[in-house]
N, C-alpha and C positions, 0 to 999 in steps of 0.2 A: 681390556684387551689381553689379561692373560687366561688362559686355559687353567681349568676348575676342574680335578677330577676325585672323582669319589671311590675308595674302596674298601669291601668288608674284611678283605685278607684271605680272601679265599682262590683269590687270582696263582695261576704257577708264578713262576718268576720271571720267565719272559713274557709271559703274555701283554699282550696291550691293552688297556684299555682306553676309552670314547671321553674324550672330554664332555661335559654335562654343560658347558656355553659353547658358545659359536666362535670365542677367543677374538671376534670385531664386531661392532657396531655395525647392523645390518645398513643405518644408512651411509656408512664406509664402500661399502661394498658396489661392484658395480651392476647396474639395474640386471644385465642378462645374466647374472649370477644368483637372483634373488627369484624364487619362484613366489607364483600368486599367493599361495597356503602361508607362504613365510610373511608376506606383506599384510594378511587379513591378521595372522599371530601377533605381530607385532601391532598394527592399529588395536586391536581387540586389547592387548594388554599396556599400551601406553595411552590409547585414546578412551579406555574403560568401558567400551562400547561392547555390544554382544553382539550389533549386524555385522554385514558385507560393507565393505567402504564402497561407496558409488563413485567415488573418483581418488584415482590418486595419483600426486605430484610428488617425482624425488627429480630431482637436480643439483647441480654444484654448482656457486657462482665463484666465477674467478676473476681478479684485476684488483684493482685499488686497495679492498676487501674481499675477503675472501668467508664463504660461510655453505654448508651444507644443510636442503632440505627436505623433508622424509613428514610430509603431510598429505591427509586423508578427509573426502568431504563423507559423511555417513549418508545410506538409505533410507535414516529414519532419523524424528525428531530428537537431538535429546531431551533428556528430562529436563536442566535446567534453562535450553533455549530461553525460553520469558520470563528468565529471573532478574529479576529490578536491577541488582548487580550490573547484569550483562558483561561479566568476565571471562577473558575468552583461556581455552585447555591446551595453552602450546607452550612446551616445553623448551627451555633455553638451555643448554649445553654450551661449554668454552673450549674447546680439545678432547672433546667426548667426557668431558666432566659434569655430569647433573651440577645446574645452578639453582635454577628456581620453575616452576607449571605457575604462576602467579606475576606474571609481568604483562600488565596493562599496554607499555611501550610499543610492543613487540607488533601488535595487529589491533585493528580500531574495532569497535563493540559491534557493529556489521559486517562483521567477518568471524564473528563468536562459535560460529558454527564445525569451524579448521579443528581438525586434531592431529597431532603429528609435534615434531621434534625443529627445531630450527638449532645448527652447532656452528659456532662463530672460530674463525680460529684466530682473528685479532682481538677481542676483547679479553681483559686480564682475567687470569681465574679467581682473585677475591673481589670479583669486583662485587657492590653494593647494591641497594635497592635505591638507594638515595642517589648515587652514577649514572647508575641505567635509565634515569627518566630524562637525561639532557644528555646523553651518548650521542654522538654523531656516525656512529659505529650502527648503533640498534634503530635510528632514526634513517640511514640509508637501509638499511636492512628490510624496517616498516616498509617503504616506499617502494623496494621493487617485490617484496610479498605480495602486497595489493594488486599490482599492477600485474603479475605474473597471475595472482589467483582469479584476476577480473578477466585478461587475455585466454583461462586456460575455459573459464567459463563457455564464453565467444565461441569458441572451437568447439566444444560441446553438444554448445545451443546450435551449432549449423552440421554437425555429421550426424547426431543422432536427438530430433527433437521430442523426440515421445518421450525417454527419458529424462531429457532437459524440463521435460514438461513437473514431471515427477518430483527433481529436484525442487523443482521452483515452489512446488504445492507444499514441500515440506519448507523451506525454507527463505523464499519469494519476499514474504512483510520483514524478516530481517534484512535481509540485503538491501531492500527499500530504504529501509532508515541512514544507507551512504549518499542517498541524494539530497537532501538537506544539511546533512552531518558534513560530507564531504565533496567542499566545493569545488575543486580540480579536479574531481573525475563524476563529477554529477551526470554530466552527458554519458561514458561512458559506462555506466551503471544502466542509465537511461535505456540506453541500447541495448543490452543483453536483459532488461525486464520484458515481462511477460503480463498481457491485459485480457480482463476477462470484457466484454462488448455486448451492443444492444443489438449487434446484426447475426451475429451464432455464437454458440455456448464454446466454440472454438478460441484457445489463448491465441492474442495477436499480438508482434511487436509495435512500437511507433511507428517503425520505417513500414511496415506492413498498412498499417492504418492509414499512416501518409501517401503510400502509394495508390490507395483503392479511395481517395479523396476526390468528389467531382470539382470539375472547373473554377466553380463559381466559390465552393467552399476555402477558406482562406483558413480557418482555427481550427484548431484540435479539441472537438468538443468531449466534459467529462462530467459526472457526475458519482459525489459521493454520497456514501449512506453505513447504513449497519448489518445490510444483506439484500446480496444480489435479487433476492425477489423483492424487497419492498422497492428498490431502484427502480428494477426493470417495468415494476407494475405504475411508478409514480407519471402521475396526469405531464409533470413536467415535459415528459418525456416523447408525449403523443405525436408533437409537430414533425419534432427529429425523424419517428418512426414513419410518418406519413410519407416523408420526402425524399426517405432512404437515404437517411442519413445518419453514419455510423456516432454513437456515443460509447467512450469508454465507461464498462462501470468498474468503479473505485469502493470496493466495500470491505479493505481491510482499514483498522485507525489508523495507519501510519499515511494512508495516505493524503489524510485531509491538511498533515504538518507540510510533504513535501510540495503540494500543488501551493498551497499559500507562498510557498518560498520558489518556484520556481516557473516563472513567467514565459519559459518557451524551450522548445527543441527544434531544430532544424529550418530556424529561424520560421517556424511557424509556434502562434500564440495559442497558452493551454486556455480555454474557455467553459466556464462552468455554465451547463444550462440553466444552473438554479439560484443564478445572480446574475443581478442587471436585467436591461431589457435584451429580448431576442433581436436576431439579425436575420430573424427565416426568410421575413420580406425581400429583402436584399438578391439572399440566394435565389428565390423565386424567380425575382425580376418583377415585384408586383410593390405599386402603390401600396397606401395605407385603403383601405373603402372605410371613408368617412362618412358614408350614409352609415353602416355597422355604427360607428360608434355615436353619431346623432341620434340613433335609435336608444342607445343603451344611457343618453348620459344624467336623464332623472335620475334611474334606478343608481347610476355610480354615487355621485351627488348623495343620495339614500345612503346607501355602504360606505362611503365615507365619515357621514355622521354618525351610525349606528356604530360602525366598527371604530371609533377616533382613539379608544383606549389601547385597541389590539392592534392594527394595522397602519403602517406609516403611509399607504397608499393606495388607490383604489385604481386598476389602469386596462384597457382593452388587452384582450394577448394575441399572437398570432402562433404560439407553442401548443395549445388548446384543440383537440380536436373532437373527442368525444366525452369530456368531462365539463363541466359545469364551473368550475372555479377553481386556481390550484393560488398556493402560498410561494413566492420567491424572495432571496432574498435584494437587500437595493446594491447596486455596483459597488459602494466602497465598502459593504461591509465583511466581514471575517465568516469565511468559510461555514454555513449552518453544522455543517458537523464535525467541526474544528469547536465550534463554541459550544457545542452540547457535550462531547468530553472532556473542554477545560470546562465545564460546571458541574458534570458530576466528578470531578477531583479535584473542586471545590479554586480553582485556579482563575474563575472569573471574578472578578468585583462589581461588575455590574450582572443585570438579569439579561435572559438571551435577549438581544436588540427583535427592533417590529421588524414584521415583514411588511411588503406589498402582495395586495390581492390581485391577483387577476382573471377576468373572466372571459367567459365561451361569447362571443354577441351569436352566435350562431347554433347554442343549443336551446331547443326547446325551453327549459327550465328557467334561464336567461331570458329571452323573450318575453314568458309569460309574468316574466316578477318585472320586467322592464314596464311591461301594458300595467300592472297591478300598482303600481310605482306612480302611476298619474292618476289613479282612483284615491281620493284619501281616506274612505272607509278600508282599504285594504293596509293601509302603512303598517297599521303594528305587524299585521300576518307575514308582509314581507320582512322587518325587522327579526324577526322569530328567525325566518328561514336565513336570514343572513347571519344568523351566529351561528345556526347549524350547517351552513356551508363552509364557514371559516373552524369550526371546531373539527367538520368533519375533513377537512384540508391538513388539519395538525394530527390525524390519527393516519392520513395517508403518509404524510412524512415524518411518523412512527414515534411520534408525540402522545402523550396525553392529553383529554382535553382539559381545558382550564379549570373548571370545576364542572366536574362529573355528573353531577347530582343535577344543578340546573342544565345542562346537554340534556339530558333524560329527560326531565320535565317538560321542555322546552319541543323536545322529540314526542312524546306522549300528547301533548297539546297538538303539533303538527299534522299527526296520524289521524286525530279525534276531527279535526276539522276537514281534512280532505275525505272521511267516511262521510260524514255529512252531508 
């Protein structure tokens, strides 16, 4: 706070010269005093960053505690965003006295994203690092941060969405990671995320999804993966499409943590299509046709025992519309792609659990291996094509197949005999 002034000697003797500081703490100062250029200067050189801030928050809280704060969300990723660490860049001030850019306390690892200055004027100026982790000081502090940066969001996401949209692209899978992390405001996270959908390439809210929900439909259906096109292309998904009905796709990793842990929002249930059985029938209004599946159930019987090492079960679908066979997995089990990256980081102890098969009774291909299924000169040839159905089900849901080598073979054999 005091004025710095520099001279060579060369000034007259009255002359005045400019201080070379501002003699206050820009975030002292009050907002209509501070132009845009001075707020981009100062993020740019406390938040280290070289863009535009895309948003920014200065206020004072006053009462109980009293503290000042002078934070900026950036336009662009930074660099250490997806560092293992995940330590967030806000600086902690006592009476405009630098303390520490290194306090965990201060804001939770989904909000890592903040840069800017937080200045307390109750907290003692030697305070500790060892202090500040059980401060009730810095722990009310944490809590209306959050709450202020989740609200200032909200207002964002509803005056200007195209932007909001921007944010979210840069920043969307961290903020994600508060829903599971952070139980007391899991919902309202919930509500200012942003989903990509099987009905247009357009982001939708919950409430948005919830709203454009028919009658009949009761769950909020979703499906995860590793990219929005293998999702969108997976057989799983066919029935959903036929009966225009919307599925969220989920294709960043965080999100296969939060749906595992978080069984509903607005008192409607999150529903994976790619566990359990389906409930299309239901929405429909249609029985099961049990002729369908009297037709198919040699062939199942068949696929059950050919597949008894790979697949836990063999069962009609009613998800299925133009595919031939697709992989799901069974009701109690953990998320497919929740278990395929705890195994490759190495965090499973067992191998990924079986799935269930299920099949088309109503495609071609199906049919014919059904009628082929009661001939016993045909068994092997239907056997053959039942592991290249179930291998080629595991490269749709972006697996490799079990062993490569025999796939091939087994496919070369197929080919050779249908030339014939």
């Amino acid at each position: 706070s005091i004025p710095i002034y520099v001279s060579d000697g060369s000034e007259k003797k009255d002359e005045k010269i400019d201080s070379v500081n501002s003699a206050s703490a820009i975030w002292t100062r009050p907002k209509n005093k501070i132009t845009e250029e001075q707020y981009k200067e100062f993020y740019n050189h406390a938040g280290q960053m070289f863009d535009d801030p895309w948003m920014t928050s200065h206020y004072k809280a006053e009462g109980k505690i009293e503290y000042t704060v002078l934070n900026f969300i950036p336009s662009t990723k930074p660099f250490d965003l997806y560092d293992p660490a995940r330590e967030n860049r806000l600086k902690l001030y006592v009476k405009r006295v630098f303390i520490t850019d290194n306090c965990p306390e201060l804001i939770p690892p989904y909000l890592r994203f903040l840069r800017g200055i937080i200045d307390s004027e109750d907290l003692p100026l030697n305070i500790s690092r060892e202090m500040l982790q059980n401060n009730p000081v810095v722990t009310k502090i944490r809590s209306s941060l959050v709450k202020r940066t989740i609200s200032d969001l909200k207002k964002k996401m509803g005056k200007d969405r195209e932007s909001y949209e921007k944010f979210w692209e840069n920043f969307g899978p961290v903020l994600k990671e508060g829903i599971y992390e952070d139980f007391e405001r899991k919902d309202s996270i919930l509500e200012i995320s942003l989903f990509k959908n099987s009905k247009s390439k357009k982001l939708i809210t919950l409430n948005e999804y919830i709203e454009s929900m028919g009658k009949k439909q009761k769950d909020i259906y979703f499906m995860t993966g590793d990219s929005y096109e293998n999702i969108i292309n997976n057989p799983s998904l066919e029935g959903y499409k036929s009966r225009d009905i919307n599925v969220l796709i989920l294709d960043d990793p965080v999100d296969s943590f939060w749906t595992s842990s978080t069984p509903s929002y607005q008192e409607k249930s999150f529903k994976s299509v790619t566990r359990g059985m389906d409930d299309l029938n239901k929405i429909d209004g249609e029985k099961k046709d049990d002729k369908n599946e009297k037709s198919v159930e040699p062939l199942i019987n068949l696929l059950k025992e050919t597949l008894k090492e790979k697949v836990k079960d063999v069962r009609v679908s009613s998800r299925l519309t133009d595919s031939p066979v697709c992989l799901v997995s069974d009701e109690g089990a953990m998320d497919p792609q929740l278990e395929k990256i705890l195994q490759q980081h190495n965090q499973l102890n067992q191998g990924l659990s079986l799935k269930v098969m299920e099949i088309n009774p109503q495609h071609k291909l199906i049919k014919k291996l059904a009628k082929m299924s009661k001939d016993k000169a045909s068994i092997s040839e239907v056997e053959n094509i039942s592991i290249l159905l179930y291998e080629q089900s595991k490269i749709l849901d972006g697996e490799k197949p079990s062993d490569p080598v025999e796939f091939s073979k087994k496919l070369i054999e197929t080919i050779t005999t249908s030339i014939n």
